[in-house]
C-alpha positions as a Markdown table, in Angstrom:
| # | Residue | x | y | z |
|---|---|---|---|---|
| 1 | Unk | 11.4 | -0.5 | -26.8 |
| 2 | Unk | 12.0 | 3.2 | -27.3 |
| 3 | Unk | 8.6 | 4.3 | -27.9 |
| 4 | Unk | 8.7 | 7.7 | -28.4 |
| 5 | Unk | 11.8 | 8.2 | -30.8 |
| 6 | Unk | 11.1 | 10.5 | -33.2 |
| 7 | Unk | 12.1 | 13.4 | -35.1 |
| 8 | Unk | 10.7 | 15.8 | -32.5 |
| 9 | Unk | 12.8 | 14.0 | -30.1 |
| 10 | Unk | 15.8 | 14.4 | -32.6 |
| 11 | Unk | 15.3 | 17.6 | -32.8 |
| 12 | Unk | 17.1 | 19.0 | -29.7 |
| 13 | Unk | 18.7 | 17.3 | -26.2 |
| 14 | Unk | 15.7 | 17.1 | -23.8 |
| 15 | Unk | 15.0 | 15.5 | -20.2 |
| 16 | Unk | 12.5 | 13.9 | -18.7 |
| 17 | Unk | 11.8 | 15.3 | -15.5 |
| 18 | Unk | 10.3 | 12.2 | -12.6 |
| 19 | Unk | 9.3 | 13.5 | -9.1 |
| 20 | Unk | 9.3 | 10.7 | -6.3 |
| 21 | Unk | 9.3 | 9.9 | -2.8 |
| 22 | Unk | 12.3 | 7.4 | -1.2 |
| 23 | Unk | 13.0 | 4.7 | -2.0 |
| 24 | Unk | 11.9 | 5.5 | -5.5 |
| 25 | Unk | 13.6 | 7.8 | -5.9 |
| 26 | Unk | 16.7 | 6.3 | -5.7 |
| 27 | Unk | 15.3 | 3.0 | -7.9 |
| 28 | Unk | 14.7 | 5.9 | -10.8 |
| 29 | Unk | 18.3 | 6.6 | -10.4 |
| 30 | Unk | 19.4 | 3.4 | -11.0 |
| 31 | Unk | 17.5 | 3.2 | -13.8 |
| 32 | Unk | 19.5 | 6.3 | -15.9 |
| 33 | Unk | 21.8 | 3.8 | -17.6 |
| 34 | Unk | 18.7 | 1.4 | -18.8 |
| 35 | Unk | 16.7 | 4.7 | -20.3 |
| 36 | Unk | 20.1 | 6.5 | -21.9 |
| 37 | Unk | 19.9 | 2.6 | -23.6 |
| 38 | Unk | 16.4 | 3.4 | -24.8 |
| 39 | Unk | 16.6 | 7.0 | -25.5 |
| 40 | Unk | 20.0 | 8.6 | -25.9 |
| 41 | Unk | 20.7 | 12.4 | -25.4 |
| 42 | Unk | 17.1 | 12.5 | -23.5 |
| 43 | Unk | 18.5 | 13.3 | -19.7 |
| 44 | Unk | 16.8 | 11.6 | -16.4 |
| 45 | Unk | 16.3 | 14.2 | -14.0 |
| 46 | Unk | 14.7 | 12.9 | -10.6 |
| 47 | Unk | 13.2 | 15.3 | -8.6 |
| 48 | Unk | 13.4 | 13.6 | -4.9 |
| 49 | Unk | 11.4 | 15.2 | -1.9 |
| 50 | Unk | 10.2 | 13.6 | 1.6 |
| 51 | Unk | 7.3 | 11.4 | 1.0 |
| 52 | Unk | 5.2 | 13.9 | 2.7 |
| 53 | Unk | 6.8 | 16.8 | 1.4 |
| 54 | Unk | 6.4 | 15.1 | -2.2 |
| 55 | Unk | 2.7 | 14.7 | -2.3 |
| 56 | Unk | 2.0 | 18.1 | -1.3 |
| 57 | Unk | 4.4 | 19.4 | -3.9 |
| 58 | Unk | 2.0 | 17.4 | -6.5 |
| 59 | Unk | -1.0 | 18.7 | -4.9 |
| 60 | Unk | 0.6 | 22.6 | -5.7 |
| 61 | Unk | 1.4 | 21.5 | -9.3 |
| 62 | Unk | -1.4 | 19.7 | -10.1 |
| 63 | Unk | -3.7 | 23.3 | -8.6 |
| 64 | Unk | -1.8 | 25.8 | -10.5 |
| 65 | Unk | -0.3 | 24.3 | -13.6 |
| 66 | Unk | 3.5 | 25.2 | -12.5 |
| 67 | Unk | 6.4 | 23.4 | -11.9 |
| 68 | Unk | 4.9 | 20.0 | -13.3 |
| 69 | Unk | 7.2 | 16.8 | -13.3 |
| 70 | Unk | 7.0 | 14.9 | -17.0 |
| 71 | Unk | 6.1 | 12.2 | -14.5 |
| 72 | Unk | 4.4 | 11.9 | -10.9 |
| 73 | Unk | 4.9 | 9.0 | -8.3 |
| 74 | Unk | 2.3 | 8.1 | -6.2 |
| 75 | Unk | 1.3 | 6.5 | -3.0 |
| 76 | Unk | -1.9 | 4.5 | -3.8 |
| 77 | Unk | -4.2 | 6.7 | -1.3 |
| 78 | Unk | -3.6 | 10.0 | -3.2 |
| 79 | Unk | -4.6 | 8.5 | -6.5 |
| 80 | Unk | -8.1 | 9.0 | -5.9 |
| 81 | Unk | -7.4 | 12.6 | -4.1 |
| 82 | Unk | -6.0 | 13.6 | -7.4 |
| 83 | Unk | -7.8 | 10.9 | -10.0 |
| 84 | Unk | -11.4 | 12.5 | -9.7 |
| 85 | Unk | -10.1 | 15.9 | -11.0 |
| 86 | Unk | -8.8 | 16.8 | -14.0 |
| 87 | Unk | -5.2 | 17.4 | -13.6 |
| 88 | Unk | -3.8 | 13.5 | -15.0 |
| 89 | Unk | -4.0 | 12.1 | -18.3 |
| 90 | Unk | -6.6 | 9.0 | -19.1 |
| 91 | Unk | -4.1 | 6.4 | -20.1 |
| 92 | Unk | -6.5 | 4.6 | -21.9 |
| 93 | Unk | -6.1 | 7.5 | -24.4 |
| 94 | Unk | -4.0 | 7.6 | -27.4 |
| 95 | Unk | -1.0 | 7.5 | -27.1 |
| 96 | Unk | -0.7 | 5.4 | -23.9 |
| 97 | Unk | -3.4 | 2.9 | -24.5 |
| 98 | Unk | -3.4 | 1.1 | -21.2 |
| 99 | Unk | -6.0 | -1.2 | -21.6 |
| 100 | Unk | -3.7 | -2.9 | -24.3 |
| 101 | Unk | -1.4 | -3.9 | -21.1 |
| 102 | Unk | -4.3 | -4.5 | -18.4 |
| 103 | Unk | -3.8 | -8.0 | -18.5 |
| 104 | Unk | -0.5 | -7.9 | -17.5 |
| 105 | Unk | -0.7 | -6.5 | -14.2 |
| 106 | Unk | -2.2 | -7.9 | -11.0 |
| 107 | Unk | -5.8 | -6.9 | -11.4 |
| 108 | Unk | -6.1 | -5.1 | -7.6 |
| 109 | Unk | -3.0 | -3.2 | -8.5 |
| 110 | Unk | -4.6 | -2.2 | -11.8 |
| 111 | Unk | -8.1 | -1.2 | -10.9 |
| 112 | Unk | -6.9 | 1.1 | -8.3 |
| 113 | Unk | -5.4 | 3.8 | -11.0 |
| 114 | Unk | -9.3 | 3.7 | -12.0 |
| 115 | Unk | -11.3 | 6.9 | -11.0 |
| 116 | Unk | -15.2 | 6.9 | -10.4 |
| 117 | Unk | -15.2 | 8.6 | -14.4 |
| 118 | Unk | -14.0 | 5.0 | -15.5 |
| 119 | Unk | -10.4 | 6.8 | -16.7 |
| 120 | Unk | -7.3 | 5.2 | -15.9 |
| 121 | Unk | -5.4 | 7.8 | -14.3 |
| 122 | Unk | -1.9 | 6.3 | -13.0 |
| 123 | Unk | 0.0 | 2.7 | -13.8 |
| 124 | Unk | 0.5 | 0.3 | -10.9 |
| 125 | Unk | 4.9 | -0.1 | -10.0 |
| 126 | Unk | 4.3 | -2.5 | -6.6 |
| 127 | Unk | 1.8 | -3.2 | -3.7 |
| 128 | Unk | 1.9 | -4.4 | -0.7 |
| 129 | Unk | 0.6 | -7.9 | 0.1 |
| 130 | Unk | -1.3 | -8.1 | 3.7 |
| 131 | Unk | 0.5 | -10.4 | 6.0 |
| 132 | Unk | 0.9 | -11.4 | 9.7 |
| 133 | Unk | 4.5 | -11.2 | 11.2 |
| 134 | Unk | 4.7 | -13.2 | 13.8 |
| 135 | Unk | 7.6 | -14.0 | 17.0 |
| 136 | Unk | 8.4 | -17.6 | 16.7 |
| 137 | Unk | 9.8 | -17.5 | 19.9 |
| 138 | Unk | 7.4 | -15.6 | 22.2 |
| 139 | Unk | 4.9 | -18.3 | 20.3 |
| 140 | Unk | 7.3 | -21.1 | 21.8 |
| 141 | Unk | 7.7 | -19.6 | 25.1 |
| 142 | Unk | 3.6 | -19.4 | 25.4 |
| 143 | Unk | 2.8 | -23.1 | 23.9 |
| 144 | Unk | 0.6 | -21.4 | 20.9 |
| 145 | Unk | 0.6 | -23.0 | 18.0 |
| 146 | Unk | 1.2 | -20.3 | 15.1 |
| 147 | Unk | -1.8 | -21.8 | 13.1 |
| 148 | Unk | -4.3 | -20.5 | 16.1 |
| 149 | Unk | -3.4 | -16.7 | 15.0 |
| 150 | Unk | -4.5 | -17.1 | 11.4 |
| 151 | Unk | -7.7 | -19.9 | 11.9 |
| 152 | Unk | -10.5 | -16.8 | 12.7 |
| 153 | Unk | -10.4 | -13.8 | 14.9 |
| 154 | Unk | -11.2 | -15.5 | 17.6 |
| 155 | Unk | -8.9 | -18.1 | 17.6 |
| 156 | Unk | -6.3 | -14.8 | 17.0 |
| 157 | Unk | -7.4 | -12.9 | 20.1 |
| 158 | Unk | -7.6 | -16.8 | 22.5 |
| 159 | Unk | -4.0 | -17.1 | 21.4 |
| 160 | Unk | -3.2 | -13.3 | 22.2 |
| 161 | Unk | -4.9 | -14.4 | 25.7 |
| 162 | Unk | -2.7 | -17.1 | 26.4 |
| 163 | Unk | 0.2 | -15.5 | 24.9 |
| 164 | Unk | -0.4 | -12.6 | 27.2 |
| 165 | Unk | -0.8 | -15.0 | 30.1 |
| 166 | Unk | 2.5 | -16.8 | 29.6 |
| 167 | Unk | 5.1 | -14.3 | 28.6 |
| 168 | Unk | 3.6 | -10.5 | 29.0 |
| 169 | Unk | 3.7 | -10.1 | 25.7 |
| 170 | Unk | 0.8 | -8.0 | 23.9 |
| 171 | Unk | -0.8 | -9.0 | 20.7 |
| 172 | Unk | -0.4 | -6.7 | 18.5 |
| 173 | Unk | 0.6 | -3.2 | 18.8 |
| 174 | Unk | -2.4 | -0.9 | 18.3 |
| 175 | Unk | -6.3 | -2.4 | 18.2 |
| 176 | Unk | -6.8 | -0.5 | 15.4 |
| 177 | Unk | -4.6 | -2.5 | 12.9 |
| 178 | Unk | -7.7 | -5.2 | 13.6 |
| 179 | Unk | -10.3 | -2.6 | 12.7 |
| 180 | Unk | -8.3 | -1.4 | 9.4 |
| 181 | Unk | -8.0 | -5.0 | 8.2 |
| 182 | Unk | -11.6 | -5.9 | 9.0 |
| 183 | Unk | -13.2 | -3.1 | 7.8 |
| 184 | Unk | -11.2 | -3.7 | 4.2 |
| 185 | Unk | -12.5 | -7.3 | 4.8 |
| 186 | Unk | -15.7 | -8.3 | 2.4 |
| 187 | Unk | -15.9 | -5.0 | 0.2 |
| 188 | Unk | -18.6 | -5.7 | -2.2 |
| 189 | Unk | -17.9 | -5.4 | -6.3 |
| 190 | Unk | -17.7 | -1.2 | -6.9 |
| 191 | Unk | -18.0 | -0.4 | -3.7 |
| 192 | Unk | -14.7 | 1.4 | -2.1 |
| 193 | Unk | -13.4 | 1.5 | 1.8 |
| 194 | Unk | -15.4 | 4.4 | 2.9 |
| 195 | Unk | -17.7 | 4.7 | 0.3 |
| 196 | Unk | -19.7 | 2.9 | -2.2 |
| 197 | Unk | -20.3 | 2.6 | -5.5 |
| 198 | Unk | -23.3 | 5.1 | -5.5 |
| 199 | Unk | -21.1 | 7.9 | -3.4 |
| 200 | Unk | -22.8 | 7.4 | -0.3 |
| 201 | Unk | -20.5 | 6.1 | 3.4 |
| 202 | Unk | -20.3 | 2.7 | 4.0 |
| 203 | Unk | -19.0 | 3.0 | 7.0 |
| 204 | Unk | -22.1 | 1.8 | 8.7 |
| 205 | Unk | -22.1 | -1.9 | 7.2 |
| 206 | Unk | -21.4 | -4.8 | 9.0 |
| 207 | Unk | -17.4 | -4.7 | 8.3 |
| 208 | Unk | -17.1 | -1.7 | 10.7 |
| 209 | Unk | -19.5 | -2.8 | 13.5 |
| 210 | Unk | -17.3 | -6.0 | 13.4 |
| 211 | Unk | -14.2 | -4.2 | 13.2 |
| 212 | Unk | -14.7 | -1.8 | 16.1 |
| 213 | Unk | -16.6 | -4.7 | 18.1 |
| 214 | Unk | -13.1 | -6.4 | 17.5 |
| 215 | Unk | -11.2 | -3.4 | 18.4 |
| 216 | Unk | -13.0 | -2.6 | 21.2 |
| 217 | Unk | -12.4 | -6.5 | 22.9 |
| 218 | Unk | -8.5 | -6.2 | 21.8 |
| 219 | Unk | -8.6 | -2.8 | 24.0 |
| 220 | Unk | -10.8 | -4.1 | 26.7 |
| 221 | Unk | -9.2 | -7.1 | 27.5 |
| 222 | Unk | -5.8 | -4.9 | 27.4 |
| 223 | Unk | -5.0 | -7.6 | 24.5 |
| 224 | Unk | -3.0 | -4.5 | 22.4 |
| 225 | Unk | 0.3 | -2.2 | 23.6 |
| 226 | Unk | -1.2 | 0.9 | 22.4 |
| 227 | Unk | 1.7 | 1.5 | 20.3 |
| 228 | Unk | 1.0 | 3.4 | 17.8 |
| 229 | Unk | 2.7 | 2.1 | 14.3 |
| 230 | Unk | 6.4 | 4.0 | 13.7 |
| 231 | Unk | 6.9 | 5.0 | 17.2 |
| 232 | Unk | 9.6 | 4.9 | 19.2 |
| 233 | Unk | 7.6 | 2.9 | 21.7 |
| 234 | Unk | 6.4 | 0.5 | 18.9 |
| 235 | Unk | 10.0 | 0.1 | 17.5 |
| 236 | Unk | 11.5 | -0.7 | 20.7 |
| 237 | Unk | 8.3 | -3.4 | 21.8 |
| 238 | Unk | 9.1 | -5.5 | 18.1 |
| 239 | Unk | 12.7 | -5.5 | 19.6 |
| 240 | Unk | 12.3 | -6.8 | 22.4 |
| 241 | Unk | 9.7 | -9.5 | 21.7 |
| 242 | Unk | 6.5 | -7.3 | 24.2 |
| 243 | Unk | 4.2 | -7.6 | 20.8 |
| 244 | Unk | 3.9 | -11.0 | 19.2 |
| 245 | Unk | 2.1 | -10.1 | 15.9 |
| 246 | Unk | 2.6 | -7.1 | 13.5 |
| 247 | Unk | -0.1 | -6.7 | 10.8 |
| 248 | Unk | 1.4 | -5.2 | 7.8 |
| 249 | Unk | 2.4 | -5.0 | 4.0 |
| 250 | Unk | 5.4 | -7.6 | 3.2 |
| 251 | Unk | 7.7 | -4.9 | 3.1 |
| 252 | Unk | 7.5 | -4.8 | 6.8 |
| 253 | Unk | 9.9 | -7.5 | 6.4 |
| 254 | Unk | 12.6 | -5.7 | 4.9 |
| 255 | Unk | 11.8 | -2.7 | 7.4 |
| 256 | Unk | 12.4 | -4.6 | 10.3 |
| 257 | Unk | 15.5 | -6.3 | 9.1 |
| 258 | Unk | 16.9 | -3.0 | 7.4 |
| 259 | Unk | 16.6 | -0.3 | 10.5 |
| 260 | Unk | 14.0 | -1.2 | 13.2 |
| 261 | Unk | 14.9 | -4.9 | 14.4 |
| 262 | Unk | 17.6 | -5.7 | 12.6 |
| 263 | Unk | 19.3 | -8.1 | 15.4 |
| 264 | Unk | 16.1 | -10.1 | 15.9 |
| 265 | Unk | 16.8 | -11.8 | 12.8 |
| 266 | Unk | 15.7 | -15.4 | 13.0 |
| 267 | Unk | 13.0 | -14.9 | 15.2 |
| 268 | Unk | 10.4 | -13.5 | 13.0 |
| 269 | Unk | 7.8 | -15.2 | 10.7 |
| 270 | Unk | 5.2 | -14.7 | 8.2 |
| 271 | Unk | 1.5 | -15.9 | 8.4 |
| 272 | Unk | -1.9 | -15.0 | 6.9 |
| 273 | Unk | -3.6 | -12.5 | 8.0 |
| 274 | Unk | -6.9 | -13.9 | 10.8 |
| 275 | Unk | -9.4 | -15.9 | 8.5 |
| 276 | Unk | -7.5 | -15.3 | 5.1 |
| 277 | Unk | -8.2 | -11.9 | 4.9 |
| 278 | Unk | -7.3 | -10.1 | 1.5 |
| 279 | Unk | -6.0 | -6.5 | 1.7 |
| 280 | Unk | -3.0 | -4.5 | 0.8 |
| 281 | Unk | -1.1 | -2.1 | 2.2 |
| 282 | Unk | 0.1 | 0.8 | 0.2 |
| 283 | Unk | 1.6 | 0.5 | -3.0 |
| 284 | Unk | 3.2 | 2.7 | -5.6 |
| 285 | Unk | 2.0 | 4.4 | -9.1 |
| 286 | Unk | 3.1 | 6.8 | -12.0 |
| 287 | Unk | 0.7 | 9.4 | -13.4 |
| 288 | Unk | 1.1 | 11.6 | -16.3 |
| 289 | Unk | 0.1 | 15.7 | -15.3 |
| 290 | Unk | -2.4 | 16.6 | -18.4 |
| 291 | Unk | -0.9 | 20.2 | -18.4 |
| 292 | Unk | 2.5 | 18.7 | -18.5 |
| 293 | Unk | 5.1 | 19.4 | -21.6 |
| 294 | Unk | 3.0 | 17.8 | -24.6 |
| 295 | Unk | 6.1 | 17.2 | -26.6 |
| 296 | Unk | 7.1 | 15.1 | -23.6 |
| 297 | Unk | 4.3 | 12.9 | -23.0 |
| 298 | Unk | 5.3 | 9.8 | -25.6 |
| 299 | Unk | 8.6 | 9.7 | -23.8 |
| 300 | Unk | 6.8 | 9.5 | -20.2 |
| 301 | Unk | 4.7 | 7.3 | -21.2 |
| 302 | Unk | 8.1 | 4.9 | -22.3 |
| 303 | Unk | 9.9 | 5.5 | -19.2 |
| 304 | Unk | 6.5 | 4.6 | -16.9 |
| 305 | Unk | 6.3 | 1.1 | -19.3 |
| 306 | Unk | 10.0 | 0.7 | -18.6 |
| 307 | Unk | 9.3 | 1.2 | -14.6 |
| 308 | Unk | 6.5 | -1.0 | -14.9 |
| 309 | Unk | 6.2 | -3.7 | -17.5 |
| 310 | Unk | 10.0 | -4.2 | -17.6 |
| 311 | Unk | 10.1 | -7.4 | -15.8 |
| 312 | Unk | 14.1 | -7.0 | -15.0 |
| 313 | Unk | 13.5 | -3.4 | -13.2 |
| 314 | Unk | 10.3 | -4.7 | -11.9 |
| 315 | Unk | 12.2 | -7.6 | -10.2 |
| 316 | Unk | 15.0 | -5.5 | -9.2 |
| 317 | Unk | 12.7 | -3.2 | -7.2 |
| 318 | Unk | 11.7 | -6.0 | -5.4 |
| 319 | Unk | 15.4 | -6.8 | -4.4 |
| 320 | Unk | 16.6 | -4.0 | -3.6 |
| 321 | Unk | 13.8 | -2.2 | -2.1 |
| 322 | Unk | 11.4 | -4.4 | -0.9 |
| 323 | Unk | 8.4 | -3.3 | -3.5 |
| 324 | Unk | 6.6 | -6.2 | -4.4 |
| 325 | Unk | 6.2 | -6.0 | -8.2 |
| 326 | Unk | 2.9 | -5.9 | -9.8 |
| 327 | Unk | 3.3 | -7.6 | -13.2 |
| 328 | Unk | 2.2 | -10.8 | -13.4 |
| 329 | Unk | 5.4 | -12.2 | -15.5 |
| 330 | Unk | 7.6 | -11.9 | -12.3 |
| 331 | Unk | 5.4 | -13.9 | -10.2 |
| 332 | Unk | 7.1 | -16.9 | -11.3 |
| 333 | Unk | 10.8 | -16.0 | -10.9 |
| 334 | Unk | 12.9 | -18.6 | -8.8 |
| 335 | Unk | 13.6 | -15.8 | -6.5 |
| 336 | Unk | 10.3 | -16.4 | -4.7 |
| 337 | Unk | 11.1 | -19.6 | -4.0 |
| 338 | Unk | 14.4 | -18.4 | -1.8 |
| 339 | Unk | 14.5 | -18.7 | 2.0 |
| 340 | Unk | 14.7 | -15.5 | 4.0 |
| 341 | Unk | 17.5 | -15.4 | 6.6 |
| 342 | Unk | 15.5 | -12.9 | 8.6 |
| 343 | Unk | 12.5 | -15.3 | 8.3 |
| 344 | Unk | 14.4 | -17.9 | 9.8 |
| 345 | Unk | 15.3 | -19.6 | 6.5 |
| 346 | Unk | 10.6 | -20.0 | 5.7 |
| 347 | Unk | 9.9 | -19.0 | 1.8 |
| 348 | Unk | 7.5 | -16.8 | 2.9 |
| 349 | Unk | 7.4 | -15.1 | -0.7 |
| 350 | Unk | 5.4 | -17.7 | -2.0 |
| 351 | Unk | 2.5 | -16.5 | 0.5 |
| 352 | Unk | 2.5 | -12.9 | -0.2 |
| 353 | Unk | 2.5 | -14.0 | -4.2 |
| 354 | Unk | -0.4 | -16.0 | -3.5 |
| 355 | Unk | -2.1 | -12.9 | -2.1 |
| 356 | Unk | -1.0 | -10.7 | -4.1 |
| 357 | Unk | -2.5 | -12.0 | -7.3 |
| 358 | Unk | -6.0 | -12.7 | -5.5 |
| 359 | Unk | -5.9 | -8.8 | -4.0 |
| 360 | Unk | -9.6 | -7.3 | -4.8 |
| 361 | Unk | -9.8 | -4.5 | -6.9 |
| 362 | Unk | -10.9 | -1.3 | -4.4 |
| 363 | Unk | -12.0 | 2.0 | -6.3 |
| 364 | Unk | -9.8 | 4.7 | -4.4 |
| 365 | Unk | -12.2 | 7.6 | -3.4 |
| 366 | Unk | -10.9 | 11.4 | -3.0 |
| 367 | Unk | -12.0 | 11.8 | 0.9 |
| 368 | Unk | -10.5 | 8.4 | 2.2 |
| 369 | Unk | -8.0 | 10.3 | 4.0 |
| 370 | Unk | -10.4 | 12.7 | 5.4 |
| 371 | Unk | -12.5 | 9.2 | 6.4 |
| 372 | Unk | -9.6 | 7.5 | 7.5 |
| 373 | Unk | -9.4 | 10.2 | 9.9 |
| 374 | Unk | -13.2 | 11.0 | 11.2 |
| 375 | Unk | -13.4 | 7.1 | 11.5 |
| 376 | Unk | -10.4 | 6.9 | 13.5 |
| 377 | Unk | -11.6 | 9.4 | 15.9 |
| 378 | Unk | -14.3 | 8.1 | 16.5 |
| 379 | Unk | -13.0 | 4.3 | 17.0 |
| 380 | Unk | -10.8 | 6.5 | 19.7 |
| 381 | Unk | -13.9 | 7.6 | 21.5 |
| 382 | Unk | -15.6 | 4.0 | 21.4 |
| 383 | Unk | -12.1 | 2.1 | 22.8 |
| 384 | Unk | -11.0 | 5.3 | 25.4 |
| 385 | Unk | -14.3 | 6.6 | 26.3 |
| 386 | Unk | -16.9 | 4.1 | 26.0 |
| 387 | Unk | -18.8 | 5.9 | 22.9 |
| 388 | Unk | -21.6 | 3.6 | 21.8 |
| 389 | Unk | -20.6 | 1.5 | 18.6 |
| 390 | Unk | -23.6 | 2.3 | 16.6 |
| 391 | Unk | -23.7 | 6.0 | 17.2 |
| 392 | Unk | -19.8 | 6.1 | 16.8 |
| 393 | Unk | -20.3 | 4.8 | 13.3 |
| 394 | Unk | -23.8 | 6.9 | 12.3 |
| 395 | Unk | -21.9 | 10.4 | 13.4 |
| 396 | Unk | -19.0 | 9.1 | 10.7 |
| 397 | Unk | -20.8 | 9.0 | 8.1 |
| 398 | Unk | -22.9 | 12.3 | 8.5 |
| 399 | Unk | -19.6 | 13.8 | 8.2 |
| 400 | Unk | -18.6 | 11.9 | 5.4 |
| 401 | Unk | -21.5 | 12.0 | 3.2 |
| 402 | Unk | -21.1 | 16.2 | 3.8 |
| 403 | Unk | -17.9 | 15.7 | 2.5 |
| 404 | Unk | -18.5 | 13.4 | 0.0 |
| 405 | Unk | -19.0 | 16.0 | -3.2 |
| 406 | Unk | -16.2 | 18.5 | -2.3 |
């Protein structure tokens, strides 16, 4: 469907220009021959930087009008950094008309594109499912059963105990995975992570005293490696079987059989996450700049409906690339009924598509990675230096609700 044909695009060879982050970057790619199909003479041109590197970039072109992309990636946390100003189109607005497609999309994917104005400001591509990976054989070695590590928390941490006390393996790499999943744990209607529905911190409420009670036993009992997630230290401990659980998206599973444990294949599993816990890890969105080229915005709208709603590229991004698709008409595709090799032959798709259709929708604010931060250090000063819980928490939120306006 080549939505924006039309004399003005007639009129003289254009491109679209897409900035992105790997691995979209090279999915866009791969796309060229599919939108040449849709929109001949109308040139693709990707602009690829370092995921970092991109998002900065944005940040630059979104402040001073120059150098815009026809179309924007973005990670799910800098939606709402860039969402609450001005600089993206409302796609409920003529001519995108978003809400006409809503119902097509997981809802938690959806939502998060939503800014506190009510404006839909960027179309879900993939999320990322909330899952437990587990070591089947440091499991074996210790006599746990794997259904102990998803019962509660507690039953988690007694079979981290055991697990511990039988092989030397830790739990989990770093206590604070616990706290990130608990805190996201029980989020109430309009509220977000950080902050809730009227502005104010949340950080306070009864999800973050458990989550740093939880994280603070994990540390204690010397129940976590201390790894912190990407290092070298945490790469090499998956390898060798010294952390028996890794709490991540379910593209951890094509991480660690792509680079970081490829020959451990076999020995890994997927579980739910402690007491059923519904959260997601990352994900991936297009926006539309507002001071972008207007004679270019019908066609960006097309190519973000072909990225998104297209169930063939959707299910190819999946494939390739590990990004679990968000529209609801791939869901049902045999392919999530295959075995994974690396999974030791389990269909552990049909989990994460179980999540990922009940994922809660969680308004994104503009400070969560300012909060992520504050509340970070100050879960560092409860675990390392014996900070009191309470006043841990209280000193976080006077220095988010200063920073709550800006």
């Amino acid at each position: 469907m080549g939505a924006a044909a039309g004399p003005a695009e007639a009129q003289t060879p254009r491109r679209l220009s897409v900035a992105a982050f790997p691995l979209l970057d090279k999915l866009i790619e791969g796309m060229a021959p599919r939108w040449r199909e849709r929109h001949p003479g109308v040139a693709l041109e990707v602009i690829s930087r370092q995921w970092m590197d991109h998002h900065t970039a944005m940040t630059t072109a979104l402040s001073t009008a120059s150098h815009l992309p026809d179309v924007m990636a973005l990670e799910i946390g800098f939606v709402g950094r860039f969402g609450q100003g001005s600089g993206l189109e409302d796609l409920r607005q003529p001519p995108f008309n978003i809400e006409a497609d809503a119902p097509r999309w997981i809802r938690g994917a959806y939502e998060q594109g939503r800014n506190r104005r009510g404006e839909l400001v960027a179309a879900p591509a993939d999320v990322g499912p909330g899952t437990m990976f587990y070591r089947a054989d440091v499991l074996d070695k210790a006599g746990v059963d794997p259904a102990r590590l998803s019962a509660s928390w507690d039953s988690y941490l007694d079979a981290g105990r055991q697990i511990q006390a039988r092989t030397g393996a830790r739990l989990v790499g770093h206590a604070l995975e616990l706290k990130d999943i608990v805190a996201r744990t029980g989020i109430a209607p309009g509220d977000g992570l950080y902050y809730g529905a009227d502005n104010h911190p949340q950080v306070t409420s009864a999800r973050f005293v458990r989550g740093f009670t939880l994280a603070r036993q994990v540390r204690q009992e010397r129940l976590d490696g201390r790894y912190m997630i990407w290092t070298n230290e945490w790469v090499e401990a998956l390898r060798r079987g010294r952390v028996a659980t890794a709490l991540s998206g379910a593209w951890m599973a094509g991480q660690l059989s792509g680079w970081l444990a490829p020959e451990t294949a076999g020995l890994w599993r997927a579980a739910p996450l402690p007491e059923g816990a519904l959260i997601g890890y990352g994900g991936s969105s297009y926006a539309i700049p507002r001071r972008s080229d207007p004679a270019t915005k019908a066609l960006a709208w097309d190519f973000i409906r072909m990225m998104t709603l297209d169930p063939a590229v959707q299910l190819l991004a999946f494939k390739q690339f590990d990004a679990f698709p968000t529209l609801l008409a791939t869901l049902d595709d045999p392919f999530f009924d295959e075995p994974l090799p690396f999974l030791g032959g389990q269909r552990a798709r049909r989990q994460w598509r179980d999540t990922a259709r009940r994922l809660p929708a969680v308004p994104v604010h503009k400070q969560n990675a300012f909060a992520e931060e504050v509340v970070g250090g100050e879960l560092d000063k409860v675990m390392d230096h014996g900070k009191d819980i309470t006043q841990a928490l209280q000193d976080a939120a006077r220095l988010l609700e200063r920073r709550a306006n800006r």
